[in-house]
Residue, then its C-alpha position, 0 to 999 in steps of 0.5 A: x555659855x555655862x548656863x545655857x548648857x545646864x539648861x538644856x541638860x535639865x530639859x533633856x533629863x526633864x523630856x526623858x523622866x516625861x516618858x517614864x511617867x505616864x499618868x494623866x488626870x482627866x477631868x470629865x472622864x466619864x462623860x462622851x468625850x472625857x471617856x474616849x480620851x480615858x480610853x486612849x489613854x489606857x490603850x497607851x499604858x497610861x495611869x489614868x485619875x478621872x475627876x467627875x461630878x458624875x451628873x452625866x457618867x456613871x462608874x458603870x462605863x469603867x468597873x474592872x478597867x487596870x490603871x484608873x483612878x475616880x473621884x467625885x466631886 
């Protein structure tokens, strides 16, 4: 019983730090359907990572957004 006690402590503890942490990586952020998901998670207050190889997108879509980070790969 102990157990199964300290288990749903640590998903409760785990389910709140999730609502503090708000960062999400997309990959293929800056592409159509990537880039609207980058969007919405913006609109949320999310610090959003884009990975991309760029073939289809272009940084242009994003200069001068806050909370994003972009890597190429």
């Amino acid at each position: 019983m102990g157990s199964e006690l300290q288990t749903n402590l640590s998903w409760l503890w785990l389910k709140d730090k999730m609502k503090e942490i708000k960062k999400i990586v997309v990959t293929g952020g800056l592409g159509f359907i990537g880039f609207n998901l980058v969007e919405k998670f913006l609109k949320e207050k999310y610090e959003v990572i884009i990975i991309d190889s760029m073939i289809s997108g272009t940084k242009n879509k994003i200069s001068g957004k806050k909370n994003l980070k972009v890597f190429d790969i």
